[in-house]
C-alpha positions as CSV (number, residue, x, y, z in Angstrom):
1,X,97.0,95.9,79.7
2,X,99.5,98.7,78.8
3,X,101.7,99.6,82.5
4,X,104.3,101.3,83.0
5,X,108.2,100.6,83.0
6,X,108.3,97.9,85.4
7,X,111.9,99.8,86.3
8,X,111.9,103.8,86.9
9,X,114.7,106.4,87.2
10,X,116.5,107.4,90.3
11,X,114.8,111.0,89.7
12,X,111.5,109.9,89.4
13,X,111.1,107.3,92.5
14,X,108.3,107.6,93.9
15,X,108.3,108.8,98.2
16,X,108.0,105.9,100.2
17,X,104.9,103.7,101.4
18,X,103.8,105.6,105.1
19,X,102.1,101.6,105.8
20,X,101.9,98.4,105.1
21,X,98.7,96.1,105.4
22,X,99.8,92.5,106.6
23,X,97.1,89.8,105.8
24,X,98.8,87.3,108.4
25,X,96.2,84.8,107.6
26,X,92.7,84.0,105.2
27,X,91.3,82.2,108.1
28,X,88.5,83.6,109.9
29,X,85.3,82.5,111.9
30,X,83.2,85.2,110.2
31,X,81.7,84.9,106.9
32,X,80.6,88.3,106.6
33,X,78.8,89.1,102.7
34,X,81.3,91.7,102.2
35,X,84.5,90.2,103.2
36,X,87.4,92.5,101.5
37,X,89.8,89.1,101.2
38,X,90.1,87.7,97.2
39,X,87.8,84.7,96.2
40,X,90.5,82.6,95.9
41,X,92.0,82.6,99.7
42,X,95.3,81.5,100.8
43,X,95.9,78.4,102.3
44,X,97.2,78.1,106.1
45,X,100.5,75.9,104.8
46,X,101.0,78.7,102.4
47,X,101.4,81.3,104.8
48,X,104.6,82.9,105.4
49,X,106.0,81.9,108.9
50,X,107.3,83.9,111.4
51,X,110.7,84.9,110.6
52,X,109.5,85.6,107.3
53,X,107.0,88.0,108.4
54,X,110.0,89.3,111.0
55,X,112.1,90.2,108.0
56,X,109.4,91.8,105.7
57,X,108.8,93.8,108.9
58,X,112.7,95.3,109.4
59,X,113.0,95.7,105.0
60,X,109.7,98.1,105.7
61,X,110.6,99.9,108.5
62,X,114.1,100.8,106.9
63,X,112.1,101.7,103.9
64,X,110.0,104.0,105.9
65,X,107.2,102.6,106.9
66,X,105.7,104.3,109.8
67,X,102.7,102.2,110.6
68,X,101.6,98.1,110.2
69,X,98.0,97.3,110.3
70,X,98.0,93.5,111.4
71,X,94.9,92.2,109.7
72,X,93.5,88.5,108.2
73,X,91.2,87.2,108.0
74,X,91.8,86.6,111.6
75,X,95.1,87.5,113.0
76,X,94.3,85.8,116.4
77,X,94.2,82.5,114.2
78,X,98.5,82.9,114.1
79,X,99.6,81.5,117.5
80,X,102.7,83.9,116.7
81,X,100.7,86.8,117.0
82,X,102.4,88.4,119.9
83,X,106.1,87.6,118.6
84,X,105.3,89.3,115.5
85,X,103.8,92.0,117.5
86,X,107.0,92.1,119.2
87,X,109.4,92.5,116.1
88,X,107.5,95.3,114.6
89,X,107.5,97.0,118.1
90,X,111.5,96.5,118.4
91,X,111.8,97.8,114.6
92,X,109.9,101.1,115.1
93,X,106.6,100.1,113.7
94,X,103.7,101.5,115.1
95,X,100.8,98.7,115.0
96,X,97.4,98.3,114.7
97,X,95.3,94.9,115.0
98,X,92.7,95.0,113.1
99,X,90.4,92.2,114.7
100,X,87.1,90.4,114.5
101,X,87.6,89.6,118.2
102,X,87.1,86.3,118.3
103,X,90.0,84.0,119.4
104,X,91.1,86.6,121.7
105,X,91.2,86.4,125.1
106,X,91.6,88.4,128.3
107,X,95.2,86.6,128.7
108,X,95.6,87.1,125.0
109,X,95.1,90.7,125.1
110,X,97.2,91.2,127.8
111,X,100.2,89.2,126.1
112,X,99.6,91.8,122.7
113,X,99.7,94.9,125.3
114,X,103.1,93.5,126.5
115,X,104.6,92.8,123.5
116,X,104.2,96.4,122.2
117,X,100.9,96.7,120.8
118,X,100.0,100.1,119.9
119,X,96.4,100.0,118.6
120,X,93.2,97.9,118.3
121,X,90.8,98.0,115.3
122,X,87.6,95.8,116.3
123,X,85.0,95.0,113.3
124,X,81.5,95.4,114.7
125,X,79.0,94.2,111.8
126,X,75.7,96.0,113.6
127,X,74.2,97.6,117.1
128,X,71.2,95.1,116.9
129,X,72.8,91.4,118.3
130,X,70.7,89.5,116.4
131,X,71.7,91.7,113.3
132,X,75.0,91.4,114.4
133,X,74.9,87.4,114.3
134,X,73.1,87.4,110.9
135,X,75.6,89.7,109.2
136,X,78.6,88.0,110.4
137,X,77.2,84.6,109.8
138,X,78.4,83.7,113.7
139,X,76.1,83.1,116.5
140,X,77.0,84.7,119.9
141,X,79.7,87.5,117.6
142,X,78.1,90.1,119.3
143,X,78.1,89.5,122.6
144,X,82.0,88.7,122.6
145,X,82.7,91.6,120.6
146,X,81.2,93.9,123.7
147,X,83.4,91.6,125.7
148,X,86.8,92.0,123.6
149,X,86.1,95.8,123.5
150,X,86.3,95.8,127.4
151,X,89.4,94.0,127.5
152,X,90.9,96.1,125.0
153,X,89.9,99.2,127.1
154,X,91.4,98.0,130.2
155,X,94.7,97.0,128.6
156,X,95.5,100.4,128.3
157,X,95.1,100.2,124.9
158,X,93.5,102.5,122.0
159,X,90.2,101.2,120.8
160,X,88.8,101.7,117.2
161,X,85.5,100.4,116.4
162,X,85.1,99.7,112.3
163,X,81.7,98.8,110.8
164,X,80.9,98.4,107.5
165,X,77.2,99.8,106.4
166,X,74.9,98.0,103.8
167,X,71.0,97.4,103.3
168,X,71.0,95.0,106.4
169,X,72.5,97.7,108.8
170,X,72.2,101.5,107.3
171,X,68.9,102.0,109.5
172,X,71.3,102.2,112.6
173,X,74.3,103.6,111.1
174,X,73.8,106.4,113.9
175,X,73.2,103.4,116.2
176,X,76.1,102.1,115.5
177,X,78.1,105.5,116.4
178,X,76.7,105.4,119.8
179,X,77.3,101.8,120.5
180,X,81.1,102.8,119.5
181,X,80.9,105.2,122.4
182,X,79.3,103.0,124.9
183,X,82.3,100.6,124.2
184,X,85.2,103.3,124.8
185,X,86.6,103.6,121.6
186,X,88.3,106.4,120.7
187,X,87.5,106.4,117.4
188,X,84.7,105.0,115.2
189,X,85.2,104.4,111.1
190,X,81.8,104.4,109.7
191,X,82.8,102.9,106.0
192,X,79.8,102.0,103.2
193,X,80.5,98.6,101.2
194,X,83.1,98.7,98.8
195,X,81.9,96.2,95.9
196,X,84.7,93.7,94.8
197,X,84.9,90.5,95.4
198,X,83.2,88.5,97.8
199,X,80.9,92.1,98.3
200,X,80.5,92.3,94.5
201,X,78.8,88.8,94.5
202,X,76.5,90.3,97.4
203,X,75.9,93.4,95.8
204,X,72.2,92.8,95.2
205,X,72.0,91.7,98.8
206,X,73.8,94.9,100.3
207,X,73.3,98.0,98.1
208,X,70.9,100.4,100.1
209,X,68.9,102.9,98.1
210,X,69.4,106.6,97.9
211,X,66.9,107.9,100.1
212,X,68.5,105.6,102.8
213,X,72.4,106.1,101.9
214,X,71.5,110.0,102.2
215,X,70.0,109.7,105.4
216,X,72.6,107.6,106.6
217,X,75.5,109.8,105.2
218,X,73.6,113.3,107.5
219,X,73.3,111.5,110.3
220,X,76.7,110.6,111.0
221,X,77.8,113.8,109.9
222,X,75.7,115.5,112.6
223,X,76.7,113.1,115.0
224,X,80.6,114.2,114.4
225,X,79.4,117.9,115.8
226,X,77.4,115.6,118.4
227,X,80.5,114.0,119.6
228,X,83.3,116.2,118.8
229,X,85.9,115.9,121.7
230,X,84.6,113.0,122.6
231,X,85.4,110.3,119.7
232,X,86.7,110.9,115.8
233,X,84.3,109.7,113.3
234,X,85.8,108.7,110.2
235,X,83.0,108.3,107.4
236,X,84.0,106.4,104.2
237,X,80.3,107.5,102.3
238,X,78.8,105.1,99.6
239,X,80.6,105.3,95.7
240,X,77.4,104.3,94.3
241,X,75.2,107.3,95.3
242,X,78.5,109.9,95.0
243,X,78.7,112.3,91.9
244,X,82.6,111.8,92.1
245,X,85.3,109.0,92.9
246,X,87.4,108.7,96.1
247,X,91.0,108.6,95.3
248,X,91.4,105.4,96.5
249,X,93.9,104.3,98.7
250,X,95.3,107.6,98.5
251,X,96.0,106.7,95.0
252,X,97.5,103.9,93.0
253,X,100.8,102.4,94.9
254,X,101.1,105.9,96.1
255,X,101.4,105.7,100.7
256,X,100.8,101.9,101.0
257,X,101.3,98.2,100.7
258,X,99.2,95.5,101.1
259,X,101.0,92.0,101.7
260,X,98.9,88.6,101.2
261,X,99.4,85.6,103.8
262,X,101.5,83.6,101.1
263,X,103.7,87.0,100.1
264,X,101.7,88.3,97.6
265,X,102.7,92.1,97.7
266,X,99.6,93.9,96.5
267,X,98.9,97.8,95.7
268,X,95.8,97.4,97.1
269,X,93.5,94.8,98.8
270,X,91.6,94.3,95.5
271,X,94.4,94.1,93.1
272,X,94.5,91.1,92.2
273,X,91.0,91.3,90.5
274,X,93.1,93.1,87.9
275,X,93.8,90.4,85.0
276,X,97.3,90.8,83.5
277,X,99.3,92.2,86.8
278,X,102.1,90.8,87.7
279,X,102.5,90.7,91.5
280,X,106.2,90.2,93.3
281,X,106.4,88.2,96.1
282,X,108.5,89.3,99.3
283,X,110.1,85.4,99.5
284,X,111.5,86.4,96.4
285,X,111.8,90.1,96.2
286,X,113.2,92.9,99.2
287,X,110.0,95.6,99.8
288,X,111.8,98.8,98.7
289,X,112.7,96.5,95.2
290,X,108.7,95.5,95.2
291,X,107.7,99.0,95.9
292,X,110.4,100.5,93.5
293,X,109.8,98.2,90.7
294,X,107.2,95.7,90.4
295,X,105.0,95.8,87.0
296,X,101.8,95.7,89.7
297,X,102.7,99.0,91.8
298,X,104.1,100.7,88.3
299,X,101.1,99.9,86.4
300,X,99.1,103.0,87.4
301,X,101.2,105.1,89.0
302,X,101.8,109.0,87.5
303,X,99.4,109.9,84.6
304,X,100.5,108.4,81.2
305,X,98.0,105.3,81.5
306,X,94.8,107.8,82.0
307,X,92.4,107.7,79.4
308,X,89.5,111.0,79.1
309,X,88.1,112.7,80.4
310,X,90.7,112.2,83.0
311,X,93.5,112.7,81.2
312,X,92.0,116.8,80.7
313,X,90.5,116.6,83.9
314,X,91.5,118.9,86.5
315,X,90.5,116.5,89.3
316,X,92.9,114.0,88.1
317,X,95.4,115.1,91.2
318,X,92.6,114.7,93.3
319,X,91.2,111.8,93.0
320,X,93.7,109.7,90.9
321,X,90.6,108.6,88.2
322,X,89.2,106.8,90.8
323,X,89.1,103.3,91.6
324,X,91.1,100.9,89.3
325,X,89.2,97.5,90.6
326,X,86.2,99.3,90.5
327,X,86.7,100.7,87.2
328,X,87.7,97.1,85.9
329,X,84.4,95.6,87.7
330,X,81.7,98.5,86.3
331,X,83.7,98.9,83.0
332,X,85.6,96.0,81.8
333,X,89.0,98.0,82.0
334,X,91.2,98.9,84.4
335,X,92.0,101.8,82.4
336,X,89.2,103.6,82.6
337,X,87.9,106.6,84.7
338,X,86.0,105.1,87.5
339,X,82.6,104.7,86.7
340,X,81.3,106.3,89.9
341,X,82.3,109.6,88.1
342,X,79.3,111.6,86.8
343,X,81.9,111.9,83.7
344,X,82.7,108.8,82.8
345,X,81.0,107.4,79.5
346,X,80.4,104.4,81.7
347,X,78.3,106.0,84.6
348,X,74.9,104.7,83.3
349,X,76.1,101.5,84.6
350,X,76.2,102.8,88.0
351,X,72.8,104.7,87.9
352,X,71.4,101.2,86.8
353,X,73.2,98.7,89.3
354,X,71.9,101.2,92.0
355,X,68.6,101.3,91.3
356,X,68.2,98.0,90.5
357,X,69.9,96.8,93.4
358,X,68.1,98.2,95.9
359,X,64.9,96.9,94.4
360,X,63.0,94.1,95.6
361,X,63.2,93.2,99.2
362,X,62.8,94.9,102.4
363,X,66.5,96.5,104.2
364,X,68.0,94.0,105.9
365,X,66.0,90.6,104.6
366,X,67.9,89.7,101.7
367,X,70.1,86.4,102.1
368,X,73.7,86.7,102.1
369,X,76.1,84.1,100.6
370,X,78.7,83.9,103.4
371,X,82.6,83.3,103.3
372,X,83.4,80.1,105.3
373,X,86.6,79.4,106.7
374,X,86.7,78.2,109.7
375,X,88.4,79.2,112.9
376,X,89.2,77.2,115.9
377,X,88.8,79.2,118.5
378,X,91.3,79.3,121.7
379,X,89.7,77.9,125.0
């Protein structure tokens, strides 16, 4: 793979990363089909430990980094969870737990509030329980998660609820809006599978057809006139069924960070699907030198490595080409446009996957091969 100068001029540093994604941990209770963490997880006595996590925390805030999204796996798993809430809330860091729920507690909750928890992102996998169960590969998931959502509410705190939409779930997408509201979130992200990973081994399982994405796609659109004032609906719609690809992330190492429980420090989630990158690790490396200089967050950054049609294209500042991983999954290359593009030579391979894909068995009855590491949880 052809990157960039893994060093850049003074002049032409890029502005720096508004967050940073900490992956505390790889374990989770959860096995959910489309889990966004790598195949190859990080072991618990590989994780960095607290005061490592403490001084990743102050090297991003000086940097600027506005806001940390505390995520896993399962952050709940970390028994330092509050003291690392605490450092980020003494170094200006706005934070956001992104949660399956489970391993928190009532007490817990109360200890994050106090320690300077800003936000709560809670997963909710479907508005049907037994759905719910299935999808997350956990018995009883969706009963706590109505309870977690009430604790969060009565801590004072913020409450987002995040569900991901596939072929088991996209009949209640709408559903799953108004079960959002019911549990007082302020805020609802309604995001359709991303396919890497432990997703992209599931893809047969998850991909939805068309007729069902479209539906899906006007219903929560109608439903953000339906509940305007009331919660923000944020609606990630499906790259499979789109004529164009997102800019994802916001572009290439372009507003954030993503940092892997052992100190991987990642431009995205996904990157290290990407064969050839070489990824700095903060035990070894300060954040602003990582985010400055490292091969990985240089590789795709600006427009020299663009191939056509978006080199000429004039959506190239728009949507960045697309998706890198994806690109690499659908294409073979990284370096291609994404194949989601209507453009791209490659876009047959799309039309087919899709079509293929969503062949077969009825919505919601394929099996899933679930992620499985296990979490004890707290009494």
């Amino acid at each position: 793979m052809t990157a960039l100068p893994a060093r850049l001029d003074s002049k032409e540093r890029v502005a720096p990363p508004v967050a940073l994604l900490a992956e505390l941990t790889h374990r989770c209770p959860l096995g959910c089909p489309y889990c966004s963490n790598p195949l190859a997880l990080d072991a618990r006595a590989d994780e960095l430990d607290t005061s490592e996590w403490a001084r990743v925390f102050s090297q991003a805030a000086a940097l600027g980094v506005l806001h940390a999204h505390l995520s896993g796996g399962e952050p709940a798993a970390r028994h330092d969870l509050a003291l690392i809430v605490a450092h980020c809330a003494k170094a200006g860091l706005y934070t956001n737990l992104i949660t399956s729920g489970i391993g928190l507690t009532v007490d817990r909750i109360k200890e994050l509030a106090d320690a300077g928890l800003d936000h709560a992102q809670l997963s909710i996998q479907d508005s049907d329980a037994s759905s719910a169960d299935r999808i997350a590969g956990y018995n009883g998931a969706f009963s706590r998660k109505q309870a977690v959502a009430e604790w969060i509410v009565q801590a004072g705190l913020p409450l987002t609820a995040n569900a991901v939409i596939h072929r088991a779930n996209i009949l209640r997408a709408g559903a799953i809006v108004r079960l959002a509201v019911a549990l007082g979130a302020r805020r609802v992200e309604i995001a359709h599978t991303q396919f890497y990973g432990w997703a992209l081994a599931n893809r047969a399982a998850l991909m939805p057809t068309a007729a069902q994405a479209e539906s899906a796609i006007a219903e929560v659109e109608a439903l953000k006139k339906t509940y305007a004032g009331i919660i923000v609906i944020d609606h990630v719609i499906p790259d499979y069924h789109a004529r164009y690809p997102k800019a994802c992330m916001g572009g290439w190492a372009k507003r954030g960070l993503n940092i892997t429980p052992s100190g991987k420090a990642l431009p995205c989630h996904a990157a290290e699907t990407i064969p050839d990158l070489v990824f700095w690790n903060v035990r070894d490396r300060s954040i602003e030198d990582i985010w400055t200089n490292s091969p990985a967050f240089n590789a795709f950054r600006g427009e020299d490595w663009m191939r056509e049609p978006c080199r000429s294209c004039p959506r190239k500042t728009i949507d960045y080409g697309g998706c890198r991983c994806q690109a690499l999954a659908l294409s073979g290359d990284a370096r291609e446009a994404d194949p989601v593009c209507h453009l791209s030579p490659h876009h047959n391979k799309v039309l087919k996957v899709a079509v293929l894909a969503a062949q077969g068995e009825d919505a919601g009855a394929a099996a899933f091969s679930y992620r499985r590491m296990p979490l004890r949880e707290p009494a």
